[in-house]
C-alpha positions in Angstrom: 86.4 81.1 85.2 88.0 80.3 82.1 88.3 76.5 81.8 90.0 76.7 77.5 93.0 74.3 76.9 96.3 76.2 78.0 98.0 74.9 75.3 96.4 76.1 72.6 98.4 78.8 70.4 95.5 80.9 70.3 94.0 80.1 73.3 93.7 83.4 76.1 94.3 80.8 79.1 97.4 80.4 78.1 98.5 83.8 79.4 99.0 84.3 82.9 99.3 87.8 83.2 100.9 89.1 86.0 99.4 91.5 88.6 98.8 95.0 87.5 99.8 96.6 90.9 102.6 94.6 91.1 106.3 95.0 88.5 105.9 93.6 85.5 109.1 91.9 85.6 108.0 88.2 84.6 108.0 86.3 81.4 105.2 86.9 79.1 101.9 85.9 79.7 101.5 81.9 79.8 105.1 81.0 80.8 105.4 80.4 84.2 103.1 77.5 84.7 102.6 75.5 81.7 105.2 72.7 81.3 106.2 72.9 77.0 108.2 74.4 74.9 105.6 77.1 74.3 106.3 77.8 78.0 109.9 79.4 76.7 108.4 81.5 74.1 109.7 84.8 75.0 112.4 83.9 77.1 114.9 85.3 75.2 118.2 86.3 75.8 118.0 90.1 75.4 121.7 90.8 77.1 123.4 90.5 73.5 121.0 92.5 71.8 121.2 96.5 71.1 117.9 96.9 72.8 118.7 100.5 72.9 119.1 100.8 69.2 116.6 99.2 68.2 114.1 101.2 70.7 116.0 104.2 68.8 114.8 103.1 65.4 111.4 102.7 66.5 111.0 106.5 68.1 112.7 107.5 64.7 110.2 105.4 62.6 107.1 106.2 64.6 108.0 109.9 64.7 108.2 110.2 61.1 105.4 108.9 60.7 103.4 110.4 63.0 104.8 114.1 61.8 102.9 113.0 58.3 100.3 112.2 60.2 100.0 115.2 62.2 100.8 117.9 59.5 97.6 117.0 58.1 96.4 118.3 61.5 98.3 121.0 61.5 97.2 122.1 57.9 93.3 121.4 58.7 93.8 123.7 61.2 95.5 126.7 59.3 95.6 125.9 55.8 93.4 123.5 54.1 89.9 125.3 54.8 91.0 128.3 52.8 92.3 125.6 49.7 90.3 122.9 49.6 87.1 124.5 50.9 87.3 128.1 49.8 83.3 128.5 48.6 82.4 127.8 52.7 82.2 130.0 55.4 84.9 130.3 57.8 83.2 127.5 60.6 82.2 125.4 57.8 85.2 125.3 56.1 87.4 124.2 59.5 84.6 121.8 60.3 84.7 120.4 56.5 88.5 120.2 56.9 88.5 118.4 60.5 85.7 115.9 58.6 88.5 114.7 56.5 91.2 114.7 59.8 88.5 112.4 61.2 88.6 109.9 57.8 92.1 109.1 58.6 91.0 107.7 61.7 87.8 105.4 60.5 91.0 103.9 58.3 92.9 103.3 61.3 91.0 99.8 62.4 91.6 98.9 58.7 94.8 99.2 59.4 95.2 97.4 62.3 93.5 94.3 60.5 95.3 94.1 57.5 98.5 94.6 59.1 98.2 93.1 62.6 97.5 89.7 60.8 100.3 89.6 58.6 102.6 91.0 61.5 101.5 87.9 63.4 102.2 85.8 60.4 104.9 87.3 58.4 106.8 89.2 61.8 107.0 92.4 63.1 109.4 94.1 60.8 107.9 93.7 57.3 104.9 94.1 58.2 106.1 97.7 59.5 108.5 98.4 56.4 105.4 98.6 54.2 103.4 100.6 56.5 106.0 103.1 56.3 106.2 103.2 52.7 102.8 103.8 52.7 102.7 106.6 54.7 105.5 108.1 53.5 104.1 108.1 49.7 100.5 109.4 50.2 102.1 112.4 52.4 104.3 112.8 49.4 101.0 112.9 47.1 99.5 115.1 49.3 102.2 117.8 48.8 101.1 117.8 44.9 97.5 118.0 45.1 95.5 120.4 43.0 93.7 123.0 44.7 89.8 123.4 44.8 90.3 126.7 42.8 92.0 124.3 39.8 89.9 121.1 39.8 86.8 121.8 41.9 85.6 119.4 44.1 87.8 116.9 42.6 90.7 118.2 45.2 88.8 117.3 48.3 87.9 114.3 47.0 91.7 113.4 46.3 92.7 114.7 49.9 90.3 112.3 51.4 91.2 109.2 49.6 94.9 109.9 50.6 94.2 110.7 54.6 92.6 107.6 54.1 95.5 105.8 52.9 97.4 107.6 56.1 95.0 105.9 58.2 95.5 102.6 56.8 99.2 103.0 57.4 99.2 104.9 61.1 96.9 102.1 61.8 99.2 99.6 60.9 102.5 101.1 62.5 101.4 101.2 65.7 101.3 97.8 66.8 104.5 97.4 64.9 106.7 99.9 66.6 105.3 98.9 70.1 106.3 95.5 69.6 109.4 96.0 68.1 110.5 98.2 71.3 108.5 95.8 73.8 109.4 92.3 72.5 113.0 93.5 72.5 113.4 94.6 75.8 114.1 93.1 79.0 111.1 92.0 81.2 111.7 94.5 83.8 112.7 96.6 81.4 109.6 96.9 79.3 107.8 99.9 80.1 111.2 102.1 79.8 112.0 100.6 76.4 108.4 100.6 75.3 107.8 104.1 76.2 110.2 104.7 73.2 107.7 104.0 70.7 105.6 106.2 72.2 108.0 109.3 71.3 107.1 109.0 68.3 103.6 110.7 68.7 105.6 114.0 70.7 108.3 113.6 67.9 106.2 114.1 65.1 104.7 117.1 66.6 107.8 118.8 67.3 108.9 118.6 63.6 105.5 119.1 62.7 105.8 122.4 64.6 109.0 123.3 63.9 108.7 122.8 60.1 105.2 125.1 60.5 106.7 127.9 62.8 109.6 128.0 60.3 106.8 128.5 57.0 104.4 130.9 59.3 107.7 133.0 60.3 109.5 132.7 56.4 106.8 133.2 54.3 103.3 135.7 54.3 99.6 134.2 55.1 99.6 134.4 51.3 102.1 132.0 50.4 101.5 129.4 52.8 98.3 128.9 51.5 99.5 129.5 47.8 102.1 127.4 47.9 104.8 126.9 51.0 102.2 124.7 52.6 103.0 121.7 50.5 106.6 121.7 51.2 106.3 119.9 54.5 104.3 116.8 53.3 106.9 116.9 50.2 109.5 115.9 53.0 108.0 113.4 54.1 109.7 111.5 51.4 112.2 111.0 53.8 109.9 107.9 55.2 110.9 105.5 52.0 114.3 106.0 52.9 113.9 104.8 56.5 111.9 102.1 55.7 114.4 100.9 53.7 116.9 100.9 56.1 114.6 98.7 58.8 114.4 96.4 56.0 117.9 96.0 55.3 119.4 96.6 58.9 116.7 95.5 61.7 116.2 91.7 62.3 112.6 91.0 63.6 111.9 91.1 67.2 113.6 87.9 69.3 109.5 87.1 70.1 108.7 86.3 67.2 111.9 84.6 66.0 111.2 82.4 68.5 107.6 81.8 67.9 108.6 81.2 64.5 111.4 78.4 65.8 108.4 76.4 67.4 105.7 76.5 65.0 108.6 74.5 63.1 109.9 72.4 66.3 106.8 72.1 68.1 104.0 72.4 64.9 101.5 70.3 67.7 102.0 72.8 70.5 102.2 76.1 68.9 100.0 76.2 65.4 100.4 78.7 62.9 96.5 80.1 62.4 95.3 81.2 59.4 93.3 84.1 60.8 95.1 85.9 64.1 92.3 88.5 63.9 89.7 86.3 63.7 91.8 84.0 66.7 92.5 87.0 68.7 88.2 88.7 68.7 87.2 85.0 69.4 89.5 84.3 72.2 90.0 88.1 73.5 87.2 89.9 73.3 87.1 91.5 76.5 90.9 92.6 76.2 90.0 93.8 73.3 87.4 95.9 73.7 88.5 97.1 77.3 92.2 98.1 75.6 90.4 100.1 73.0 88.5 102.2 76.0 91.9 102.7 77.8 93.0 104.4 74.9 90.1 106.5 74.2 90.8 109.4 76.5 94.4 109.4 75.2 93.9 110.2 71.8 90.8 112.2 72.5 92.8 114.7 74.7 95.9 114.5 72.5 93.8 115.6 69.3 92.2 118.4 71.5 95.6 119.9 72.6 97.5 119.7 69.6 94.8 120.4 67.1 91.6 122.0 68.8 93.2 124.0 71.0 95.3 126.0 67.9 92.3 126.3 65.9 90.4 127.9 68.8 93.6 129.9 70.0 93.4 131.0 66.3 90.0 131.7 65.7 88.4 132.7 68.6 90.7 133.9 70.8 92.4 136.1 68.1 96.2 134.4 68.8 98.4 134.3 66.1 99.3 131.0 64.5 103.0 131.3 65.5 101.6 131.5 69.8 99.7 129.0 69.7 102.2 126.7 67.8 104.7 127.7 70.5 102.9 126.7 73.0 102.3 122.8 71.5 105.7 122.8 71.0 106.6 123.5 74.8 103.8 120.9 76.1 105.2 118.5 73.4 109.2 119.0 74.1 107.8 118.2 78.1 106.1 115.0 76.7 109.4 113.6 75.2 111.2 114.2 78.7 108.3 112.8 80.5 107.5 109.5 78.6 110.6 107.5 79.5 110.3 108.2 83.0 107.1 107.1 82.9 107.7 104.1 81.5 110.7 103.9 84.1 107.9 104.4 86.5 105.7 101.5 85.4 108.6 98.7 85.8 108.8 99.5 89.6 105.0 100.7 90.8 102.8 98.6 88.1 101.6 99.8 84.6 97.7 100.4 86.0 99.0 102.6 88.9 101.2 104.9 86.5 98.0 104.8 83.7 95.3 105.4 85.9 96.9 108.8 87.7 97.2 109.9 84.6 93.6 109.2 83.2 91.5 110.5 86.7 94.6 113.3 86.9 93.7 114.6 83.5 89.7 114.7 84.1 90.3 116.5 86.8 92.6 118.8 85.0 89.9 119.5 82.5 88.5 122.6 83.5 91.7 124.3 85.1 93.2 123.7 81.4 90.6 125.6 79.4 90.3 127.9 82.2 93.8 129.0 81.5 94.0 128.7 77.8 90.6 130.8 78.1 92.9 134.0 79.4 95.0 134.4 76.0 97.8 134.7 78.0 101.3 132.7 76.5 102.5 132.0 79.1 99.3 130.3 81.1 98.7 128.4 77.8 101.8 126.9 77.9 101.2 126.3 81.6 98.2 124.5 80.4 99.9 122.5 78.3 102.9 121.4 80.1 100.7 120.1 82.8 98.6 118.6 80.6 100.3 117.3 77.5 104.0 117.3 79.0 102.9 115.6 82.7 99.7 113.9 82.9 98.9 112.6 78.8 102.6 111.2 79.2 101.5 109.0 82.3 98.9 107.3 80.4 101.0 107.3 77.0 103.9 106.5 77.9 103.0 103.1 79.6 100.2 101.8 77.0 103.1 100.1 75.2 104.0 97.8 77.7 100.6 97.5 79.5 98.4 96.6 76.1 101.3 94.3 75.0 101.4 92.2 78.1 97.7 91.4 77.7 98.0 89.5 74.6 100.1 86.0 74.0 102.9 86.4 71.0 101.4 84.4 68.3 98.2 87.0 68.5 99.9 89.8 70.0 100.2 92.6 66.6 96.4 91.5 65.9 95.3 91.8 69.8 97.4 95.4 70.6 96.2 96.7 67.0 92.7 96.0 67.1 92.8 97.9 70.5 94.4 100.7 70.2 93.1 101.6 66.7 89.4 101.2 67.6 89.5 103.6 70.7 91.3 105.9 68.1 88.8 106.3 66.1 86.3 106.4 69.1 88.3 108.9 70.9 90.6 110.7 67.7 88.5 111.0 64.8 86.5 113.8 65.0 87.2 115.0 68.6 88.7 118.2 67.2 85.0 118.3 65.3 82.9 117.4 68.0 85.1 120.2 70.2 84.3 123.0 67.4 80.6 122.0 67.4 80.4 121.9 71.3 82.2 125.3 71.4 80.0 126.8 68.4 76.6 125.8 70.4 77.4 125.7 74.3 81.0 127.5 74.7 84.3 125.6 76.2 83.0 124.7 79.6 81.1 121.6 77.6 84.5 120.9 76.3 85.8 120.6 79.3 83.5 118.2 80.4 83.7 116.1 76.5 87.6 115.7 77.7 86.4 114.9 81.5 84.0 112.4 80.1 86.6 110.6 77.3 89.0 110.6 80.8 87.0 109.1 83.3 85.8 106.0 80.7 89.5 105.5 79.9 90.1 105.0 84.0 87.5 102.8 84.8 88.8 100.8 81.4 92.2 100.9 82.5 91.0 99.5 86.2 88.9 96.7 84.6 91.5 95.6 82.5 94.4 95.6 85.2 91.6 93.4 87.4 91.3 90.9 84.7 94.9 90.4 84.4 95.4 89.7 88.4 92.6 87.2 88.2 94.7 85.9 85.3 98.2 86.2 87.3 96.2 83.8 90.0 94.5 81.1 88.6 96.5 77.8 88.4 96.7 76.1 84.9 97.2 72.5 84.6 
């Protein structure tokens, strides 16, 4: 039993989480027992806020993002083996080019360092502005890379360092868009507005899609790897611009206002650390590490469908670029529809309920989905991917916002959600669609059917760990 001081700002006693099976609809985590001011922390009154605009602007943000991110996917699949890794041979070349998918991803705990401690002690929303501006300029600077045929091996070398830079940033966002949908909204409200910031992942692939089905149907095989590639990072431009406007029109989140209010008011009974990442490993190292396995089989299975699954459409099955695209951009549009109501779900049922369906649905899934994607038939790989992109990815997706965010205490919060999520990225993301090629290459798809099952069934019994510790929490008394 934890026996810590519950006053501590730092201190994981001082959360009292509520039950996982039951609606999260109660203050956050360390408010309903302990008699101080930090027992108000969040209360906040949310009723004269735009809590819909600003869950708006942090879809928007996070799916511009996330389309730089994901054209990088996109091109790894279809373009950049051919550019930056001509001299190879075809399975070389896509592995070479998913190698340097995967850097973005070791980046992406980086990024949730750097910026989850100063989004703990700086706020929410600056911390996010210049993880957008990051982003949006080493997508730019990808655009107007030299090829391998112009500087050698000089180009990959360039490509890396800048989907390195992307990983730094994505890693970053994250917990900033979360919070900035979760500490606005209401507490019975949370999953719902949460699950906006989780649009931006089905966002980005739509206008990642779009902008490639557009190129592949415009232009010749010939001049998308010549040239008509590079057009959609050169958009992504369009980042700056929005980053500017959160700077200049968003206030940061009432959470944190309010934190910063009693670090001034209160300096003896809320401190201002000087490390929350150091704070928030010492104090949560189970959350943690158990929030990071609950998101493993999310971005494992994500990368697989919207990456893997084209290259493999592609190469093996003999598709054209433009079916398989099609098809991601059905499961994706069903995703979009799907994560609100999931998050709608979560507010009445629990978040662990909602999360873990999807989790043990999807490894049960695994087989039927290749099975079907296996037929090169359209319309059953779309089937495929409604079910499981649109339907059972959104169940566990679409409620991480709210359910990661309610495990940690505000002053840690940014630190505690983006250590997590980033580090069972990069277990889960960074080179699934490599490890899928190599399994496929040496054993055929059933063993990736069972890599997916595997990645699924850890994030369940993750997910159910971590909703046990926080009923524990939600009972003990704290005096």
């Amino acid at each position: 039993m934890d026996t810590k001081s519950p006053v501590s700002a730092a201190n994981p006693a001082s959360r009292v989480s509520r039950s996982s099976w039951k609606p999260r609809s109660s203050p956050w985590p360390g408010e309903t027992v302990v008699t101080s001011p930090k027992q108000h922390l969040d209360e906040i009154d949310v009723l004269d806020r735009d809590v819909t605009r600003v869950a708006a602007i942090a879809a928007t943000a996070a799916s511009i993002e996330y389309y730089d991110f994901f054209i990088y996917g996109l091109a790894a699949a279809l373009v950049f083996p051919a550019v930056f890794f001509p001299e190879m041979s075809s399975v070389t070349g896509v592995l070479l080019s998913f190698g340097t998918f995967g850097i973005g991803f070791l980046a992406r705990p980086l990024g949730g360092v750097v910026f989850g401690h100063f989004g703990d002690l700086i706020g929410r929303k600056k911390t996010l502005v210049i993880a957008l501006i990051a982003m949006g300029i080493a997508s730019t600077a990808i655009g107007v890379l030299p090829t391998y045929a112009s500087v050698g091996v000089l180009a990959p070398v360039a490509l890396t360092v800048l989907r390195f830079v992307q990983g730094i940033a994505i890693g970053g966002q994250m917990g900033g868009v979360v919070l900035l949908a979760v500490e606005a909204a209401p507490p019975r409200r949370r999953g719902f507005y949460g699950s906006f910031s989780s649009l931006g992942a089905p966002g980005g692939v739509l206008l990642a899609n779009v902008i490639f089905l557009l190129l592949t149907a415009c232009v010749s095989t010939e001049a998308l790897i010549e040239w008509a590639w590079r057009l959609p990072f050169l958009m992504s431009l369009i980042l700056v611009g929005l980053a500017l406007y959160v700077h200049v029109k968003l206030e940061d989140t009432p959470s944190f206002r309010r934190l910063q209010e009693l670090r001034q008011s209160a300096p003896v009974v809320v401190t201002k650390t000087r490390s929350p990442v150091w704070t928030v490993l010492r104090t949560y190292p189970a959350e943690v590490a158990l929030t990071a396995g609950s998101y493993i089989g999310i971005n494992l299975t994500y990368y697989l469908f919207i990456t893997f699954v084209i290259s493999y459409g592609t190469s093996t099955l003999g598709l054209s670029q433009s079916t398989m695209l099609a098809a991601v951009l059905i499961g994706s549009t069903g995703q979009v529809l799907a994560l609100p109501l999931a998050g709608a779900v979560s507010d009445r049922i629990g978040r662990s309920r909602v999360y873990l369906c999807g989790a043990f649905g999807l490894a049960v899934f695994a087989f039927p989905f290749w099975m079907l994607v296996q037929t090169g038939q359209f319309w059953l790989i779309t089937v495929a991917m409604v079910v499981g992109l649109g339907v059972l990815h959104s169940l566990m997706y679409g409620v991480q916002p709210a359910f990661f965010a309610e495990t940690f205490s505000t002053e840690v919060r940014y630190s505690g959600v983006s250590l997590g999520i980033q580090s069972g990225a990069v277990i889960g993301g960074a080179f699934a669609p490599m490890t899928a090629t190599a399994l496929l290459s040496s054993f055929g798809w059933p063993s990736v059917a069972l890599y997916m099952m595997a990645g699924c069934v850890l994030t369940g019994l993750s997910v159910w760990v971590l909703a046990h510790r926080n009923s524990v929490r939600s009972q003990e008394v704290i005096g």
